[in-house]
C-alpha positions in Angstrom: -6.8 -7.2 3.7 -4.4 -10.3 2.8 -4.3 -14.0 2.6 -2.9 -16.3 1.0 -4.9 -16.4 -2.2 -3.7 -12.9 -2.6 -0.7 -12.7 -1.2 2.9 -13.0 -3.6 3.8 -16.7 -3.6 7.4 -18.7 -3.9 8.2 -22.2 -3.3 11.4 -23.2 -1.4 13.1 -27.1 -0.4 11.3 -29.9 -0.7 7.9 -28.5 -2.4 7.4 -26.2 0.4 5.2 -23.2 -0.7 5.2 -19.3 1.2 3.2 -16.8 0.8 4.5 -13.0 1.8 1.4 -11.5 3.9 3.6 -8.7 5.5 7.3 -7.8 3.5 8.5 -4.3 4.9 12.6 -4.0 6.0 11.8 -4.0 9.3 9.3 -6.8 9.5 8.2 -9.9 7.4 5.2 -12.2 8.1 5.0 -15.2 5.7 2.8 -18.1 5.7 4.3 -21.1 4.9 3.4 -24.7 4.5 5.8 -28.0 4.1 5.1 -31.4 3.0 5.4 -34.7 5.5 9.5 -35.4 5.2 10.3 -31.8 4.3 13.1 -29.9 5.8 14.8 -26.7 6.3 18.5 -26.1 5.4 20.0 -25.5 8.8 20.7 -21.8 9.2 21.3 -18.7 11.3 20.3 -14.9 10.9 23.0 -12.3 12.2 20.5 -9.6 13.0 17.0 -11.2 12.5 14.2 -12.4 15.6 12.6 -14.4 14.3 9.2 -16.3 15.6 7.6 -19.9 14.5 3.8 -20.1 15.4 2.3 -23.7 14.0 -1.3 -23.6 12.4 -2.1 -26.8 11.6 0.2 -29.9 12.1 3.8 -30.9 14.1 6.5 -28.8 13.5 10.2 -30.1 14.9 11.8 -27.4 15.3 15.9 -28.1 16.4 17.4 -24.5 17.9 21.1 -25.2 19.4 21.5 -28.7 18.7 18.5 -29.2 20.7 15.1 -30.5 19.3 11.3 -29.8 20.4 8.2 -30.3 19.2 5.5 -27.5 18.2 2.0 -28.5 17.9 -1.0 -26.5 16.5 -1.7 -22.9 18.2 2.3 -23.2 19.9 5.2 -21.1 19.3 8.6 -20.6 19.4 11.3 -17.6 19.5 14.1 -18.0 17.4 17.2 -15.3 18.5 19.9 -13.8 16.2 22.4 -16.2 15.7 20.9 -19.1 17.0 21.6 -22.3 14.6 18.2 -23.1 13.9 16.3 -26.2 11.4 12.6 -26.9 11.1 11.5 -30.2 9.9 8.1 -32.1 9.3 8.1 -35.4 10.4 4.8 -35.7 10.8 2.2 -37.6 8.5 0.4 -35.0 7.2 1.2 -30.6 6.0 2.4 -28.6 7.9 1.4 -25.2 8.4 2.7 -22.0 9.9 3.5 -18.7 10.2 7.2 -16.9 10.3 7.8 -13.7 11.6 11.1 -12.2 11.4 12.0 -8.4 13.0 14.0 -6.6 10.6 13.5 -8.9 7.6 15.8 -11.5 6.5 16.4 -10.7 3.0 20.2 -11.4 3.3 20.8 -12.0 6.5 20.3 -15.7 6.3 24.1 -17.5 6.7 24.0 -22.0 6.5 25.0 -23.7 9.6 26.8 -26.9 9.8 
């Protein structure tokens, strides 16, 4: 059994907080949760699928140049190499899980 009260914990950005509930090569799962104003660096993953599934608040989420909005219980596929930024611009946490297939531990490369 995880959760987050068990599960290894880091903080990232802007006060952000994660918490690993699934860290294999092949496959991560991490809950994560970001402030209101909080933002992602802008990034890509050569090899890494990755999927962003909102559990409580507004995620924007900008893939391509292009922006959308993910509300609670909504997801979104992020491919390989896909320029990708998540931000919360909303007035309250937000909360969400990432799933990434292999893992991303160095496979992360900034955008611009």
């Amino acid at each position: 059994m995880i959760n987050s009260a068990i599960a290894e914990h880091y903080t990232w950005g802007q006060n952000c907080d994660g918490w690993k509930l699934v860290s294999h090569p092949g496959l991560t799962v991490i809950q994560e949760r970001m402030p209101p104003g909080a933002k992602e660096v802008r990034h890509y993953h050569e090899r890494a699928l990755q999927f962003f599934f909102v559990l409580s608040g507004v995620a924007t989420m900008e893939v391509n140049g292009s922006r959308e909005m993910i509300m609670a219980g909504q997801g979104t596929e992020i491919p390989p190499g896909a320029p990708h930024q998540i931000f919360n611009e909303a007035p309250s946490d937000l909360e969400f899980l990432v799933i990434s297939q292999p893992s991303t531990q160095g496979d992360r490369v900034l955008a611009e």
